[in-house]
C-alpha positions as CSV (number, residue, x, y, z in Angstrom):
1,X,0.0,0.0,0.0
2,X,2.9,2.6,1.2
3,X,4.5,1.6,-1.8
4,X,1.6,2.7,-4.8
5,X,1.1,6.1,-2.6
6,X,4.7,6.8,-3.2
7,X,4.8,5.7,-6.5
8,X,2.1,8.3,-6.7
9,X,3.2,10.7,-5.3
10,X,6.5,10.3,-7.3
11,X,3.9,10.4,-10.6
12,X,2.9,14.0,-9.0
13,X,6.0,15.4,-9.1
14,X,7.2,13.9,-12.5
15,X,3.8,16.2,-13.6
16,X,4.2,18.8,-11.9
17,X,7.7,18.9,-13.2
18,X,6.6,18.6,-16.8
19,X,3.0,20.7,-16.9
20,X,2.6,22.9,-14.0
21,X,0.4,22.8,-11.0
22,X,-2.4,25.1,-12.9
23,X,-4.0,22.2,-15.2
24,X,-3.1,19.3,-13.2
25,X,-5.0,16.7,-14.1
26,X,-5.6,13.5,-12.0
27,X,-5.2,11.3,-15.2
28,X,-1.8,12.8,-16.4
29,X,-0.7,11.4,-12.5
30,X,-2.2,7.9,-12.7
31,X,-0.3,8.0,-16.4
32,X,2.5,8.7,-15.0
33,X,3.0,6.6,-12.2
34,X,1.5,3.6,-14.2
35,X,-1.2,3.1,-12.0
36,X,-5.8,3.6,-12.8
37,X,-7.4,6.7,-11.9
38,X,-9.6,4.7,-9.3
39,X,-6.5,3.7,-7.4
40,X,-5.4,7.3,-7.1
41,X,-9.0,8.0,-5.3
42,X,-8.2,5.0,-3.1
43,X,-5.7,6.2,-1.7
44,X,-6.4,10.2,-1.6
45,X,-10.0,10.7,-2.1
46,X,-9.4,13.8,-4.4
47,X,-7.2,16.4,-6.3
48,X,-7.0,18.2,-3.4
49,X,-5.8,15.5,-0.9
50,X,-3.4,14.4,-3.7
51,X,-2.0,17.9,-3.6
52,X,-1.8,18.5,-0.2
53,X,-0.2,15.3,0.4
54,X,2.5,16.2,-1.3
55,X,3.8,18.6,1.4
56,X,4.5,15.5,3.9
57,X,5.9,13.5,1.4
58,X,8.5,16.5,0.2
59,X,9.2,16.9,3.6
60,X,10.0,13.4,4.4
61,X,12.3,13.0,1.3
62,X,14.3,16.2,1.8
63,X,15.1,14.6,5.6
64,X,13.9,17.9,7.3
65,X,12.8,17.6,10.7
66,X,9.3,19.5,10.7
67,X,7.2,19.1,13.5
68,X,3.6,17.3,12.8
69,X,1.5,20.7,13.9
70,X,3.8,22.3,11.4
71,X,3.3,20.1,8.4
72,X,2.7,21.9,4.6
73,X,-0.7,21.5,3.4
74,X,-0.5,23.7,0.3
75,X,1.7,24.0,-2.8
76,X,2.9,27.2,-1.8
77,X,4.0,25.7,1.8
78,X,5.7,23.5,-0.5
79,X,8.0,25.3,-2.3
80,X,8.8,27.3,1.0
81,X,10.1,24.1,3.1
82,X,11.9,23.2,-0.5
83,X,13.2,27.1,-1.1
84,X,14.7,26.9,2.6
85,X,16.2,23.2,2.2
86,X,17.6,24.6,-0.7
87,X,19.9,27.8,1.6
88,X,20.7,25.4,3.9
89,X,22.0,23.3,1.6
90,X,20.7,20.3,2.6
91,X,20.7,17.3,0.1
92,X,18.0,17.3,-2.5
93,X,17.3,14.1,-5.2
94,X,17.3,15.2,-8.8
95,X,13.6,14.8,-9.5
96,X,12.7,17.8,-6.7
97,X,16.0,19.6,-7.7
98,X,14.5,19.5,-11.9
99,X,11.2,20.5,-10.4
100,X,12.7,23.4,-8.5
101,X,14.1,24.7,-11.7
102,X,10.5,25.4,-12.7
103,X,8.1,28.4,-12.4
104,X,6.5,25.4,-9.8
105,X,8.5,26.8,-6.9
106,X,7.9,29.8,-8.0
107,X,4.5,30.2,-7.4
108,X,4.5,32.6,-4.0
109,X,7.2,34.9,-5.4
110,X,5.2,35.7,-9.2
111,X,1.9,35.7,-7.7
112,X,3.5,38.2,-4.2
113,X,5.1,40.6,-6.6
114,X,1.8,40.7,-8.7
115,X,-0.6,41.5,-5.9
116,X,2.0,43.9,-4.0
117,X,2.0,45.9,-7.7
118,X,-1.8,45.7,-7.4
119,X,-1.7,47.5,-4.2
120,X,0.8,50.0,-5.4
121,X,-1.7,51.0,-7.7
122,X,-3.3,54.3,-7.2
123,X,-6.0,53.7,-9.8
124,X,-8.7,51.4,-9.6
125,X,-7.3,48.0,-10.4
126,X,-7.1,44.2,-10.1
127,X,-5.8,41.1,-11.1
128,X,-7.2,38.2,-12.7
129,X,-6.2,35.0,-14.7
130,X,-6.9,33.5,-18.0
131,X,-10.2,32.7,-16.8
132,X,-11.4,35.4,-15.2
133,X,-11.5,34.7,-11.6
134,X,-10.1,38.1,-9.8
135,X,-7.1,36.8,-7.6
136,X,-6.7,40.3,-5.8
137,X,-8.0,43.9,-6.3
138,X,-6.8,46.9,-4.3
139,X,-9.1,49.0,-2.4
140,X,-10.0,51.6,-4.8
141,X,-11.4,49.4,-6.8
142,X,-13.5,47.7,-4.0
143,X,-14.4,51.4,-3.3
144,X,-15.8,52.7,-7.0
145,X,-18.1,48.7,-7.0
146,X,-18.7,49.0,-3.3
147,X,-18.4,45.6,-3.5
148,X,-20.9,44.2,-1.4
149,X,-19.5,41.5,1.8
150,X,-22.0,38.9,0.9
151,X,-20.6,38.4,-2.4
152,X,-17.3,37.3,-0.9
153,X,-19.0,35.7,2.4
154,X,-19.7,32.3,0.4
155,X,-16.8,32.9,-2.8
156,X,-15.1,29.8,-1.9
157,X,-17.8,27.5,-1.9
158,X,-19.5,28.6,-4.9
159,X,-19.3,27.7,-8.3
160,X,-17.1,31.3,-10.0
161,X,-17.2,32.4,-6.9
162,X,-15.0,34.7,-7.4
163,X,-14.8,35.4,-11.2
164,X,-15.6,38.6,-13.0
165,X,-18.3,37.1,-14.9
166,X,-20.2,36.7,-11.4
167,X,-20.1,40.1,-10.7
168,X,-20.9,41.6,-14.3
169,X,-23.7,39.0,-15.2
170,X,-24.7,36.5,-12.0
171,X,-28.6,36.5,-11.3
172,X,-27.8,39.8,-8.8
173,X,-27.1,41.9,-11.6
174,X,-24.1,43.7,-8.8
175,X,-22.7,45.4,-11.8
176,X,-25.7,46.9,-13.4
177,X,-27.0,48.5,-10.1
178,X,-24.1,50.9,-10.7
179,X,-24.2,51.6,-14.5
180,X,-27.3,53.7,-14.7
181,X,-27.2,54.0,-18.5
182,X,-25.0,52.6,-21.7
183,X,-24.9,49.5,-19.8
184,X,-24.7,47.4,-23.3
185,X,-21.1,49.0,-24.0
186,X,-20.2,47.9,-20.3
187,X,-21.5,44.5,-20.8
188,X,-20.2,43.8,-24.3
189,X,-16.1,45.3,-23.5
190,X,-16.7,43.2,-19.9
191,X,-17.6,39.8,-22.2
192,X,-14.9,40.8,-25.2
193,X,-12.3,40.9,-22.5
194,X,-13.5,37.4,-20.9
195,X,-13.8,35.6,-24.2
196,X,-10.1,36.9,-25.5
197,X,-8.6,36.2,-22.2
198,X,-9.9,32.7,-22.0
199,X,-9.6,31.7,-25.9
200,X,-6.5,29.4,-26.0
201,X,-7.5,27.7,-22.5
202,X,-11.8,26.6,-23.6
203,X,-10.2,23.1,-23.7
204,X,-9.1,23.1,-20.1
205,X,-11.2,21.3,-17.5
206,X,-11.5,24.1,-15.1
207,X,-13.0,26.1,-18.5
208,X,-15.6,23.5,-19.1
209,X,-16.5,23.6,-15.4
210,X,-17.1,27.5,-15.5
211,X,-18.7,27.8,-18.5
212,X,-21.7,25.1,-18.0
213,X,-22.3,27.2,-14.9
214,X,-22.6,30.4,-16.5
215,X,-24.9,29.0,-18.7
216,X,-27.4,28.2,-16.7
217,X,-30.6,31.0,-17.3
218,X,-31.3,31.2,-13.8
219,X,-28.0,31.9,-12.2
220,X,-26.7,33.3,-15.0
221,X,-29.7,35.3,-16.8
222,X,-27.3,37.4,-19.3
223,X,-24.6,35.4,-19.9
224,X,-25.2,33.4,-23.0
225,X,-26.6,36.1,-24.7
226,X,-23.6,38.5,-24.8
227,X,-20.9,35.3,-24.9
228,X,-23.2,35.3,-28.2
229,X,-23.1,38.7,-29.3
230,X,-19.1,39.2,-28.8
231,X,-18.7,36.1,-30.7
232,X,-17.5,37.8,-33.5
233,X,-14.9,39.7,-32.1
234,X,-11.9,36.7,-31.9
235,X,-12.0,36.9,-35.7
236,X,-11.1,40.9,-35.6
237,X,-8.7,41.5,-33.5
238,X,-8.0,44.8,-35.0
239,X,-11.8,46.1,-32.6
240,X,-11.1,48.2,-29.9
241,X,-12.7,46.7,-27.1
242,X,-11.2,48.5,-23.8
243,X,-12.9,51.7,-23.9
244,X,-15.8,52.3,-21.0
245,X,-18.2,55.1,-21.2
246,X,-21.1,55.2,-18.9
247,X,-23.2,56.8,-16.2
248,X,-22.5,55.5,-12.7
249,X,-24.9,55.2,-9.9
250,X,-23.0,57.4,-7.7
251,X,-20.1,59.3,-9.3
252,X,-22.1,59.9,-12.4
253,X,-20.5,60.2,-16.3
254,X,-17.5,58.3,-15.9
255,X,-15.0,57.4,-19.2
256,X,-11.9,55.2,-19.0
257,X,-9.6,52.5,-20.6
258,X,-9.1,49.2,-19.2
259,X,-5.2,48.7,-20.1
260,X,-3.8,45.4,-19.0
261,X,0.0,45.0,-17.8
262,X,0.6,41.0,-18.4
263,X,2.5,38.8,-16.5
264,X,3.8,35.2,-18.6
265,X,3.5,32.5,-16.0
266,X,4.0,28.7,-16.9
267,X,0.2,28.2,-15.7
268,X,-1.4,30.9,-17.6
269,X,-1.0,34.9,-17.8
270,X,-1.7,37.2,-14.9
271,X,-3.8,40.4,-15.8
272,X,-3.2,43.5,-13.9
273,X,-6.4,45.4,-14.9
274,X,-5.8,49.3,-14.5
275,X,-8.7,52.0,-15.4
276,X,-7.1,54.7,-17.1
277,X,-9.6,58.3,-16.6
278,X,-9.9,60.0,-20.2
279,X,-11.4,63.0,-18.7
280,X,-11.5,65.5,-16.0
281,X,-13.8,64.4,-14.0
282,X,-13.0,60.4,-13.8
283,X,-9.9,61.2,-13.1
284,X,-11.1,63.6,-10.3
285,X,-13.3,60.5,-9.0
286,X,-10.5,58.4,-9.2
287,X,-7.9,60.3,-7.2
288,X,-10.7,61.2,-4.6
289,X,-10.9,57.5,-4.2
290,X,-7.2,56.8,-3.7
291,X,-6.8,59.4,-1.4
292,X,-10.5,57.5,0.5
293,X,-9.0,54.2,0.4
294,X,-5.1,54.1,0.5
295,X,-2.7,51.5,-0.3
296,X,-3.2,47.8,-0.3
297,X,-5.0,44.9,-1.8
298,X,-7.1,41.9,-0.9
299,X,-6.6,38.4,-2.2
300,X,-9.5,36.5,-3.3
301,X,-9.4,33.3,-5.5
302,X,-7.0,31.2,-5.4
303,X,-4.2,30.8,-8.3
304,X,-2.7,28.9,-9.7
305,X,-4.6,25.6,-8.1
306,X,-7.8,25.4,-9.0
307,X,-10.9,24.3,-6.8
308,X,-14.6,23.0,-8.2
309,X,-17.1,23.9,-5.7
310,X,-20.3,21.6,-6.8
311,X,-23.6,23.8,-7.3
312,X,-26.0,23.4,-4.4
């Protein structure tokens, strides 16, 4: 029995090594350590488990002495007891020493730079991935949305819980209660921008898993019909699609860009979204609003591990 978990967990790494942590795939695992998918669920019950299992099992290889109350139970915990094996100098096999040579162990450094620039920020901005789920947005952002707390009260167990497309087009319409008018330019750019982002990753599991959600008419009463009506804009690449222009709830006409600084990550690209004012008074709104909320950011979904909350 010991012996198939290690081979498995052996089969992890070899993956990890190879494909990243972002589209890890129990299949490619049971593959690769020549054993059936069933097994795998035998003997860790899920993706997760399997994932977080691997923190024991790196520590027990690397022959550092970590206390039980102390032992990893994420990827990023991980590469920290692996990054700090590595200083000391301890002794480290090949197949952990090729994985640490990958954007793998990389993970808390790219996506810690990336949120800290969030912060640092002093427009309204956030950062998402390839499929739109908002990893962190800084406060002024939170501010100009007023985000409301139930929205993130329950993120983590729903299905997109945290993904843009919630917010713009989720049965609670959060995003039109501030657009008072030209909400069909809002909608379409907010739609163009989740199609283009996601458009070499639709074959992905986690993709598949989104996208039957936001298809469902009840939860998701606009969805389909603006993933319909932007359809056409991956063959024309040349459409400017980033421009906003509308009347908001509180601060009134507002007009900006939504300019993206991108960050090339082994599991996907990393979106810093910025709003750039194009006028007086949006830029006014905007600087009031820095001044209102200060530096910082929150972090929300988590990245580059994915999680599939099952609909209630």
């Amino acid at each position: 029995m010991e012996g198939t978990r290690d081979r498995i967990l052996e089969g992890l790494i070899r993956v990890i090594n190879s494909d990243g942590v972002g589209e890890l795939s129990v299949p490619a695992v049971a593959t690769e350590a020549g054993v059936s998918v069933p097994t795998i669920y035998r003997h860790f019950g899920s993706k997760q488990a399997l994932v977080e299992a691997l923190g024991g099992y790196v520590v027990a290889r690397s022959g550092l002495m970590w206390s039980e109350t102390e032992s990893p139970e994420t990827v990023d915990e991980v590469v920290e007891i692996i990054t700090e094996m590595y200083r000391r100098g301890e002794a480290m096999d090949p197949a952990l020493r090729a994985a640490m040579a990958t954007d793998v162990f990389n993970v808390r450094e790219i996506l810690d730079k990336m949120i800290a620039l969030t912060g640092q920020v002093r427009l309204p901005a956030f950062l998402c991935d390839v499929y739109g789920d908002v990893i962190a947005a800084n406060k002024i952002i939170w501010l100009f949305f007023k985000i409301p707390p139930a929205l993130l009260e329950d993120a983590d167990r729903v299905p997109g819980g945290y993904n843009t497309t919630r917010f713009n087009f989720g049965k609670d319409l959060m995003a039109r209660s501030h657009i008072v008018d030209n909400w069909e330019n809002y909608a379409l750019n907010s739609m163009s921008a989740f199609r283009e982002n996601s458009l070499r990753y639709r074959a992905k599991p986690y993709f598949k898993y989104l996208i039957k959600i936001f298809r469902n008419p009840i939860e998701y009463p606009l969805f389909d019909r603006y993933w319909k009506m932007v359809s056409s804009v991956e063959q024309d690449n040349a459409a400017n699609m980033d421009y906003f222009s509308y009347h908001h709830a509180e601060f009134g006409e507002i007009e900006y860009i939504s300019s993206s600084t991108v960050s090339i990550t082994s599991f996907g690209e990393l979106f810093l979204i910025q709003y750039l004012p194009l006028d007086g008074h949006t830029s006014q709104v905007f600087e009031q609003l820095a001044q209102q909320a200060g530096h910082g950011a929150i972090h929300f979904a988590p990245w580059p591990v994915k999680t599939f909350p099952h609909s209630t």
